[in-house]
DOTIKOL-770767 format. One record per residue (C-alpha): x, z, y; residue in three letters; residue number from 1. Coordinates in pm, whole numbers, plus 32768, in hexadecimal, padded with zeros to 4 digits. Example, Ala and Ser with C-alpha at 12.3 -4.5 7.8 and 13.67 -1.06 7.14 Angstrom:
+------+------+------+-----+-----+
:    X :    Z :    Y :   r :   k :
+------+------+------+-----+-----+
: 84CE : 830C : 7E3E : Ala :   1 :
: 8557 : 82CA : 7F96 : Ser :   2 :
+------+------+------+-----+-----+
This chain:
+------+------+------+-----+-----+
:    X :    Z :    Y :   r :   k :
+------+------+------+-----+-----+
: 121B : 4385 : BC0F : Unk :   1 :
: 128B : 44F0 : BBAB : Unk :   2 :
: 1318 : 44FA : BA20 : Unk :   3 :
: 1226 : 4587 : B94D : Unk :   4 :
: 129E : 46E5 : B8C4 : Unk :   5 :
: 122C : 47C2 : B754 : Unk :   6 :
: 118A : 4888 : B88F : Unk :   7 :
: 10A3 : 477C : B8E1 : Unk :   8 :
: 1042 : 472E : B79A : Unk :   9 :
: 1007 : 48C3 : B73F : Unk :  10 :
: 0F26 : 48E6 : B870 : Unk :  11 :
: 0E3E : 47A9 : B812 : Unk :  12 :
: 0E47 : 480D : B6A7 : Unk :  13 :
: 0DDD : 498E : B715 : Unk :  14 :
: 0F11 : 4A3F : B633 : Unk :  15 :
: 1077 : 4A9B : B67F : Unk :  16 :
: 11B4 : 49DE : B682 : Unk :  17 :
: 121A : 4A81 : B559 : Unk :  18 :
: 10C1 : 49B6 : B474 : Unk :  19 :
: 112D : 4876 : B4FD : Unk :  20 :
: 1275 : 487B : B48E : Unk :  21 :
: 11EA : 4921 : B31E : Unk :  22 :
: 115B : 47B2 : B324 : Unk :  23 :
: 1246 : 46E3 : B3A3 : Unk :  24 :
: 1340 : 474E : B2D0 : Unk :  25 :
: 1263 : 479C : B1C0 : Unk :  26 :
: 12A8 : 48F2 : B179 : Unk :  27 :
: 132E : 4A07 : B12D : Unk :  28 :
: 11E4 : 4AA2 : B161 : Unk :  29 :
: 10A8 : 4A1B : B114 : Unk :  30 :
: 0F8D : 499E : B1FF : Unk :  31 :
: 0E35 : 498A : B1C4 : Unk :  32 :
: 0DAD : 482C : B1C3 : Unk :  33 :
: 0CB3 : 4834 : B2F3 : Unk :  34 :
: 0DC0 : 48C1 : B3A7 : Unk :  35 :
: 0EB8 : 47CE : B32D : Unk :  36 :
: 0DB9 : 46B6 : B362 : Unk :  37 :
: 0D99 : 472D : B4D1 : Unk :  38 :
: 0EF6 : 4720 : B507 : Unk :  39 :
: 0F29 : 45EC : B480 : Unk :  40 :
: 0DFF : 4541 : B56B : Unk :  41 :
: 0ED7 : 45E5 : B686 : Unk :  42 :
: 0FE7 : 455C : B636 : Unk :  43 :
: 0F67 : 43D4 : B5FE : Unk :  44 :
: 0EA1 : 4433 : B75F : Unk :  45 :
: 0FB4 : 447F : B828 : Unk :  46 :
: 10BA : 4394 : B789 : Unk :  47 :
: 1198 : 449D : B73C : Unk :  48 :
: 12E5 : 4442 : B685 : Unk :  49 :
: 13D6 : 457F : B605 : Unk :  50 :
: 14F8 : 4596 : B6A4 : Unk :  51 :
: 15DE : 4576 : B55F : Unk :  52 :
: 1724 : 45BB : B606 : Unk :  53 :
: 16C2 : 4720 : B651 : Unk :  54 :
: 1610 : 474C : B50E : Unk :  55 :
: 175A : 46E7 : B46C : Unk :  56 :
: 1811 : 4804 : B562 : Unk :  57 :
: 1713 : 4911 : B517 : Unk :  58 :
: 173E : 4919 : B365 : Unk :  59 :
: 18A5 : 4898 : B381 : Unk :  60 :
: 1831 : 474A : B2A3 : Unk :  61 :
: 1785 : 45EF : B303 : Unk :  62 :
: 1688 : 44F4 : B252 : Unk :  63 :
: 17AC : 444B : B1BA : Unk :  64 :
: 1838 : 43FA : B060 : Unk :  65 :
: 19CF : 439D : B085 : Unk :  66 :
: 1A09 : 428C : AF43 : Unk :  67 :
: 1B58 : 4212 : AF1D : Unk :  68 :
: 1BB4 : 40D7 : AE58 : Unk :  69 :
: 1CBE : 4014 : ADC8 : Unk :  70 :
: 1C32 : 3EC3 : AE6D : Unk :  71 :
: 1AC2 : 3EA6 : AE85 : Unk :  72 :
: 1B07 : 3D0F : AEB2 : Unk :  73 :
: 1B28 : 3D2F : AD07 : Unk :  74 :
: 198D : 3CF5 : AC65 : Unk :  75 :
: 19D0 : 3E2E : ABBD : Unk :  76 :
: 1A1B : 3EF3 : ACE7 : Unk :  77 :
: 1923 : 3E6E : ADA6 : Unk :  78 :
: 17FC : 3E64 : ACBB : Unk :  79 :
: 1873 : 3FF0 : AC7A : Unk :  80 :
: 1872 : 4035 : AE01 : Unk :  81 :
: 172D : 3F81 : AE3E : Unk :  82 :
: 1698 : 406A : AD33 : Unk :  83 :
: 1745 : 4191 : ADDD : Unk :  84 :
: 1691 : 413A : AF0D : Unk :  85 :
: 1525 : 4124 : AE83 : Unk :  86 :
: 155A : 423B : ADE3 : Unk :  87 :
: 15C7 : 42FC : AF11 : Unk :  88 :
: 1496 : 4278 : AFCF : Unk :  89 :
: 13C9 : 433B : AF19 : Unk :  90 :
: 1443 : 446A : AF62 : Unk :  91 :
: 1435 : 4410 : B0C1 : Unk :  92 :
: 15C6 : 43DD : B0D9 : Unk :  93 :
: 16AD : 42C2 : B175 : Unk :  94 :
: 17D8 : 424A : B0D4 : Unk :  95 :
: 1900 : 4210 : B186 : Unk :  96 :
: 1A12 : 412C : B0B7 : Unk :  97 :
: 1B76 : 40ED : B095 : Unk :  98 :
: 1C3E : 3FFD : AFE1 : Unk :  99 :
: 1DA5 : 4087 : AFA0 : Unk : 100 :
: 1E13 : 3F0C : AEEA : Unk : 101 :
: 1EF0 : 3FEE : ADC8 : Unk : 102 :
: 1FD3 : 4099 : AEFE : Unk : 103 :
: 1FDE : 41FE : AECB : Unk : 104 :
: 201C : 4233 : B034 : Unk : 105 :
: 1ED5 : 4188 : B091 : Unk : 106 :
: 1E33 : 4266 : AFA9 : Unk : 107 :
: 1EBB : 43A6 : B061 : Unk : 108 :
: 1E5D : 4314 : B192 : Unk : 109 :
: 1CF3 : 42DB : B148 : Unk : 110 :
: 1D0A : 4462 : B0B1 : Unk : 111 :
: 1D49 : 44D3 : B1E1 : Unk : 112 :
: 1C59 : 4413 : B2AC : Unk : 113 :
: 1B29 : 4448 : B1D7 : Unk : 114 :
: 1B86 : 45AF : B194 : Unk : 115 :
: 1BCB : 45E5 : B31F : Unk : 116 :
: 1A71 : 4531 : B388 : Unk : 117 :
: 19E6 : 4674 : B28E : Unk : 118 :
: 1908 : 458A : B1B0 : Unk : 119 :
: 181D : 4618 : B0C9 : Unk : 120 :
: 1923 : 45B3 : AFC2 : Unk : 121 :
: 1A1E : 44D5 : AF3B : Unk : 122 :
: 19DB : 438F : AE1D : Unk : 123 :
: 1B45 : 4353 : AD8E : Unk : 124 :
: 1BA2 : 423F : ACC3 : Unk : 125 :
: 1D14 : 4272 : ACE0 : Unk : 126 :
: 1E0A : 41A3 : AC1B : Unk : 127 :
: 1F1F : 42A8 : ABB5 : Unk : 128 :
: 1EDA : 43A8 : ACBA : Unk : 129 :
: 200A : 4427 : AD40 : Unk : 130 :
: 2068 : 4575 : AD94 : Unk : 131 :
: 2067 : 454F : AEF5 : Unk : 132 :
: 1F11 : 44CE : AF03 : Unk : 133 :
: 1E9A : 4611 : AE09 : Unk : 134 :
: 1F61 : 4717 : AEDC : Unk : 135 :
: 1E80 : 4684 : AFEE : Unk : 136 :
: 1D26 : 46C9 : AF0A : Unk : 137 :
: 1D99 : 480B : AED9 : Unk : 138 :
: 1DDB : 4861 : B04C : Unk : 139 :
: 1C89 : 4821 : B09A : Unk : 140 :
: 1C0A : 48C6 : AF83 : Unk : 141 :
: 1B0C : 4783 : AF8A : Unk : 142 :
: 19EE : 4719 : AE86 : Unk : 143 :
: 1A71 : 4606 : ADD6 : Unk : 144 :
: 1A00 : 4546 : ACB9 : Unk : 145 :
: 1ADB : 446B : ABEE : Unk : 146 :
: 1A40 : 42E1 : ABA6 : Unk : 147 :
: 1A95 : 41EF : AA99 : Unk : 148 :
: 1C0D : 42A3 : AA88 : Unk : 149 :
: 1C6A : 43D3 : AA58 : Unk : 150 :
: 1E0C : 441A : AA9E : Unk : 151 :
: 1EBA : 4513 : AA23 : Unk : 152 :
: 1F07 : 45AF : AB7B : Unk : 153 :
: 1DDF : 464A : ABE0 : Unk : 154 :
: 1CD5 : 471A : AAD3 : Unk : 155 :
: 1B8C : 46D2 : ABA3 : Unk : 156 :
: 1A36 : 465D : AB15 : Unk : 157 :
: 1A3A : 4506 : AAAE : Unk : 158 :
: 190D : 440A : AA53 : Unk : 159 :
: 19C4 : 42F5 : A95E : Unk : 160 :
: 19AB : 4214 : A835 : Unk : 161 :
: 19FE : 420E : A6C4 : Unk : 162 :
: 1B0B : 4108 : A724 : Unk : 163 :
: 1BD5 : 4146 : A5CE : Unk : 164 :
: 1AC1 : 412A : A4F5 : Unk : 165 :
: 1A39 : 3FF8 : A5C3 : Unk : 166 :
: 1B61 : 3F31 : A593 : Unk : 167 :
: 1BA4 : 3F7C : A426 : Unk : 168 :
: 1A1B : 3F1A : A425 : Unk : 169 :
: 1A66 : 3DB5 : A499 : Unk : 170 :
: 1BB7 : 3D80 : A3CD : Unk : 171 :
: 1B1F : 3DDF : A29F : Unk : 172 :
: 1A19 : 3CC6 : A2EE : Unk : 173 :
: 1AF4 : 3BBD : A32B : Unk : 174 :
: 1BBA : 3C2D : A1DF : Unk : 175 :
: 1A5F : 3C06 : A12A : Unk : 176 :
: 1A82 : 3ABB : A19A : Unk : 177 :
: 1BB3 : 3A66 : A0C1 : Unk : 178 :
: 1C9B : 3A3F : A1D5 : Unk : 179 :
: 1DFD : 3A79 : A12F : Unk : 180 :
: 1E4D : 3B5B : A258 : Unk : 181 :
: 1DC7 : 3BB5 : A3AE : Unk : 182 :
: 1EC1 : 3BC7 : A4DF : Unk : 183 :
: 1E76 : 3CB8 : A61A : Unk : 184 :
: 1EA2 : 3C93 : A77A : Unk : 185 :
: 1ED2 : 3DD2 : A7E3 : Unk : 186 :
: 1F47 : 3E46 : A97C : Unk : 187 :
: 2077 : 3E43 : AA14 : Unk : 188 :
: 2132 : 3FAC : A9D2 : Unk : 189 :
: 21F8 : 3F93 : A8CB : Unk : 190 :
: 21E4 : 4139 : A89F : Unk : 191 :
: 2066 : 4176 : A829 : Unk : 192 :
: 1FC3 : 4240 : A923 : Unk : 193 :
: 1F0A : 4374 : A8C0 : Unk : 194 :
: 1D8D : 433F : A930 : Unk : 195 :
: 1DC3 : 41BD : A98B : Unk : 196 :
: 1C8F : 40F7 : A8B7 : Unk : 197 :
: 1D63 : 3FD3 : A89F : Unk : 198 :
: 1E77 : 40B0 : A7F7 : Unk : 199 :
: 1D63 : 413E : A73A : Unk : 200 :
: 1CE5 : 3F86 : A6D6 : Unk : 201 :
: 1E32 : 3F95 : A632 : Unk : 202 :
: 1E0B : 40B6 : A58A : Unk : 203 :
: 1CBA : 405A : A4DB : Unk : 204 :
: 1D75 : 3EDD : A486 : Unk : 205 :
: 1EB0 : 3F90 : A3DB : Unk : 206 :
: 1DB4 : 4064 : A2E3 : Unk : 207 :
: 1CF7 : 3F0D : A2B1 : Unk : 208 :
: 1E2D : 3E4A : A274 : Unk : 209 :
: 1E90 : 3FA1 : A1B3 : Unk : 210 :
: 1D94 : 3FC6 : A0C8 : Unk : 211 :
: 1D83 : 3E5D : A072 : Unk : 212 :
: 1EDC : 3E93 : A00D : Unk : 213 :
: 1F4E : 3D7E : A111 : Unk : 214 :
: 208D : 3DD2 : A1D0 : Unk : 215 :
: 206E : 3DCF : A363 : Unk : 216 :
: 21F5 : 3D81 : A39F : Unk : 217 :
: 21F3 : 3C5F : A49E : Unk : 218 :
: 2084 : 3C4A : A4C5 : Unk : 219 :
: 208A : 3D07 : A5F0 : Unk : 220 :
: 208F : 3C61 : A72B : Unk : 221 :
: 20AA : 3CC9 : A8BA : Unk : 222 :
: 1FB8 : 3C48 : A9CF : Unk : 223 :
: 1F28 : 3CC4 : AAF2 : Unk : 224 :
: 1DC0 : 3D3D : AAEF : Unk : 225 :
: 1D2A : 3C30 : ABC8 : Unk : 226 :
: 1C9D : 3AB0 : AB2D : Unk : 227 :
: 1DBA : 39DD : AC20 : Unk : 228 :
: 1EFF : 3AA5 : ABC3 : Unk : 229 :
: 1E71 : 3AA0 : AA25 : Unk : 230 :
: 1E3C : 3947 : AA39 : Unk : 231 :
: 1FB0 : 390B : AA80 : Unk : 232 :
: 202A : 39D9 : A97E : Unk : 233 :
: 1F0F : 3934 : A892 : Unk : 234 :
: 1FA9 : 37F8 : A8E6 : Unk : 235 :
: 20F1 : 381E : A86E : Unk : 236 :
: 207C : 38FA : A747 : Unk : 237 :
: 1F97 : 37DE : A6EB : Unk : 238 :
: 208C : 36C2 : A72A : Unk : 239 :
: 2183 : 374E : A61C : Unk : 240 :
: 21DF : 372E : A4D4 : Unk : 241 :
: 213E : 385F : A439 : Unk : 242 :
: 1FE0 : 3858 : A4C9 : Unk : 243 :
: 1F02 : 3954 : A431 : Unk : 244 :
: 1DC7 : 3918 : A3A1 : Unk : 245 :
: 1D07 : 3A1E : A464 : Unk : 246 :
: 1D2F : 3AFD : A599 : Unk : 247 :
: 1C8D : 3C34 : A625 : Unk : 248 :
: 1CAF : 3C62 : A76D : Unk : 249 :
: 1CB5 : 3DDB : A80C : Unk : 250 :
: 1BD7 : 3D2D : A920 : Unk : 251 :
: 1AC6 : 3C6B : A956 : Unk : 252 :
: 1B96 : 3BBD : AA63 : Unk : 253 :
: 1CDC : 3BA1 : A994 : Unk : 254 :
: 1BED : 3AD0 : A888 : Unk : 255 :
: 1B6E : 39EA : A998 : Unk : 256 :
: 1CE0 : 3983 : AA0A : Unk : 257 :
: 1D01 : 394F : A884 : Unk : 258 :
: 1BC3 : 3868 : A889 : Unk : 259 :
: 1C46 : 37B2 : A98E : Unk : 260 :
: 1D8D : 378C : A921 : Unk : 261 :
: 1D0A : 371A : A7C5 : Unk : 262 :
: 1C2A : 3607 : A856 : Unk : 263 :
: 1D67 : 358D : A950 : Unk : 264 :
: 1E39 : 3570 : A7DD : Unk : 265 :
: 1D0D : 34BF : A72F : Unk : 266 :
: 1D04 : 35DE : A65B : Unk : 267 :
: 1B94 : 3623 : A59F : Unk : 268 :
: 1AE5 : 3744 : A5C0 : Unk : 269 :
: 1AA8 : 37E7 : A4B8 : Unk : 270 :
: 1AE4 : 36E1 : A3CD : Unk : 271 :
: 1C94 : 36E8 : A40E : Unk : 272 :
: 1C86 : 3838 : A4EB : Unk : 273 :
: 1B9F : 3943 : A4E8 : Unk : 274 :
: 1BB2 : 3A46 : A60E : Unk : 275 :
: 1AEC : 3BB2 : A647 : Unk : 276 :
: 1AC6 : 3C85 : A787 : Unk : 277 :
: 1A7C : 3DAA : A81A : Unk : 278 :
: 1994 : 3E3A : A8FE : Unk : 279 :
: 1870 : 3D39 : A8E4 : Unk : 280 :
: 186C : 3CC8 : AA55 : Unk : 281 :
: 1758 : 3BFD : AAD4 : Unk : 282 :
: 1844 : 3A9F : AAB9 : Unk : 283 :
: 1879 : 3AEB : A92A : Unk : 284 :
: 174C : 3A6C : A8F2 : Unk : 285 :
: 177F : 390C : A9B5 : Unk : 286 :
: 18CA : 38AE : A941 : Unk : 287 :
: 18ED : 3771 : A863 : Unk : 288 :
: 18D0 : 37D8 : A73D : Unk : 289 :
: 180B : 392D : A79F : Unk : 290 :
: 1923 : 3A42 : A781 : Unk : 291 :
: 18F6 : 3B29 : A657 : Unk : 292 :
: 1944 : 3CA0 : A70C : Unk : 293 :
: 191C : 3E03 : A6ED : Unk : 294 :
: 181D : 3E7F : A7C7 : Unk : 295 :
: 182A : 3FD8 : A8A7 : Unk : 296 :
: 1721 : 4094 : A954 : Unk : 297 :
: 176C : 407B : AAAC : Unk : 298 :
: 1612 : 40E2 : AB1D : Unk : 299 :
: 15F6 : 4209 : AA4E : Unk : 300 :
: 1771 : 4263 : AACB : Unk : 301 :
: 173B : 4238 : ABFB : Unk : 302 :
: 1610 : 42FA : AC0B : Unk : 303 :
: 1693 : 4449 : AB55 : Unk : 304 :
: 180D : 4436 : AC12 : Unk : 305 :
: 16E9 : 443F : AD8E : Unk : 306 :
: 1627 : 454C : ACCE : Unk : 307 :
: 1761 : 461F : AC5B : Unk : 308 :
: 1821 : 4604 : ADC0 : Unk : 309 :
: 16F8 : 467E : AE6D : Unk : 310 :
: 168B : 475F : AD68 : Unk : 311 :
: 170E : 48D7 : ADDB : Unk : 312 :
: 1732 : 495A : ACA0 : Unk : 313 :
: 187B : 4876 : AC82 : Unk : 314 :
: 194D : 498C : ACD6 : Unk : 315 :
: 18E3 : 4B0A : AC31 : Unk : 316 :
: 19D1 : 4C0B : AC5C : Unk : 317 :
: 1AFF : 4AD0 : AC37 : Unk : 318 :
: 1A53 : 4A53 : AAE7 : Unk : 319 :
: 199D : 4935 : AAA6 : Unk : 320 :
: 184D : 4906 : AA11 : Unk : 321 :
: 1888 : 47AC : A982 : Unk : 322 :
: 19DD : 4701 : A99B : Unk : 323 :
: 19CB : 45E1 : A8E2 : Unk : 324 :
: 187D : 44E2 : A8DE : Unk : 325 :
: 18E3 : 43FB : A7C9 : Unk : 326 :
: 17F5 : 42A7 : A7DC : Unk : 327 :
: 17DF : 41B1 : A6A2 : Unk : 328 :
: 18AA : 406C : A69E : Unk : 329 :
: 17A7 : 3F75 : A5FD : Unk : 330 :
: 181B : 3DE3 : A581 : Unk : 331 :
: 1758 : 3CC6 : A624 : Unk : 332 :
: 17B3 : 3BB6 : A542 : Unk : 333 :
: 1795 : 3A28 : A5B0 : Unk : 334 :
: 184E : 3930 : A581 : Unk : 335 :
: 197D : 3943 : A5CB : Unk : 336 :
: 19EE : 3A1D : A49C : Unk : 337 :
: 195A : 38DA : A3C4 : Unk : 338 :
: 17B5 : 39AA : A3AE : Unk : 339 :
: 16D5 : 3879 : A37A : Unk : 340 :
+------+------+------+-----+-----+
């Protein structure tokens, strides 16, 4: 059976090549709606399927979002690339995804893949981009939007959250708790990284700690981002002699490697430790005791970074229309900050 070509379905619609693809493609110029409704019939008729490949050739770009992430295997990740994904659906787009697992290398490889395949544009959520991988953004001269981080090297639009003012939010809780002090697991760079939210969670618990006049020397402690690595380093933190009283956690995975570690010591929660997250993952609210957190919106994110990378108004004469989207940090308390 002979393929069926935009020819075909022009002749049975009774209008040129030129109208079909107006409708396929909707756009750039408009067609009346008997027309397009004729068109449309032709095309369910004939079982025609566009032949994406060379619609991809002909404007130089494809159906395709590129989204790079640290590792989508974390609940944050993954809740924030399923939203991604919905979001991209609706404006008709596919969303191809890489996981660079914190290797800068990675990263530029997926840069150059995504870029190369000419998607519609790029997601980042880049953990300390380096400059390698933003030489490559500029060599492309691609669309990209910055998501949940935003490092210092590359200036691009970026969708994020108040992550200072979130954090300070949640210590400040657990102070008004009458905890004598609140200790922080923060990441694992000892530097702070410019545009890194979890660099930014200790940020907001220092000017807690600050302003309560309570000193922060010692109080900070190094894990990984992920619930199995933070619940070794909870166990020995836990297992010692100076225990704190309360912990905030610059993840919502961090705090559930600090629940489990707590529960393994026959610790109480809250009632001997009282722990606080971030991010307000799905899980949060099943842990035992339900995980007190600071809650992000992913959906809304999500949505504006698809909007603002296909948007082509990003880029005016090398300015930008809107570079920063700052979202709200908002608590969700339960019970494991000691909330009845």
């Amino acid at each position: 059976m002979a393929k069926v070509t935009r020819d075909d379905v022009a002749r049975l619609a009774g209008t040129s090549t030129a109208v079909v693809s107006y409708v396929i493609n909707n756009g750039p110029r408009p067609v009346a709606p008997a027309t397009r409704e004729r068109v449309l019939a032709a095309i369910k008729e004939l079982s025609y399927r566009p032949d994406r490949v060379a619609q991809a050739m002909a404007s130089r770009r494809t159906d395709l979002i590129g989204m790079i992430v640290p590792d989508a295997r974390q609940p944050f990740f993954g809740e924030m690339t399923h939203a991604v994904e919905q979001a991209a659906a609706e404006r008709g787009k596919m969303v191809l995804v890489g996981n660079t697992d914190y290797v800068a290398e990675r990263e530029v490889h997926y840069l150059r893949a995504f870029l190369g395949m000419r998607v519609s544009g790029l997601i980042l959520v880049s953990h300390a981009l380096n400059d390698n991988a933003a030489a490559e953004i500029e060599a492309w001269d691609a669309r990209v939007v910055l998501l949940h981080e935003r490092p210092e090297a590359i200036d691009d639009v970026a969708v994020v959250t108040d992550d200072i003012g979130g954090a300070k939010l949640a210590v400040e809780h657990l102070l008004s708790h009458g905890y004598a002090y609140v200790a922080c697991l923060g990441g694992i760079a000892e530097t702070p990284l410019v545009g890194d939210p979890v660099s930014d969670h200790v940020e907001g618990w220092r000017r807690a700690m600050d302003e309560a006049g309570i000193p922060t020397e010692g109080r900070l402690f190094q894990a990984p981002y992920n619930r199995y690595d933070a619940y070794q380093v909870a166990l020995g933190l836990l297992a010692g002699p100076d225990r704190p009283p309360a912990i905030f956690c610059s993840t919502d995975d961090q705090a559930i490697g600090v629940l489990r570690a707590a529960r393994e010591l026959r610790i109480e929660v809250p009632s001997e430790l009282a722990v606080v997250g971030f991010d307000d993952v799905k899980e949060a609210a099943l842990t035992d005791p339900p995980l007190t957190t600071i809650a992000t919106d992913r959906t809304g994110m999500a949505r504006a970074a698809v909007d603002l990378v296909l948007d082509d108004g990003i880029r005016v004469a090398g300015s930008r229309r809107e570079r920063v989207k700052l979202f709200p940090s908002t608590l969700v308390a339960r019970r494991s900050c000691g909330c009845a």
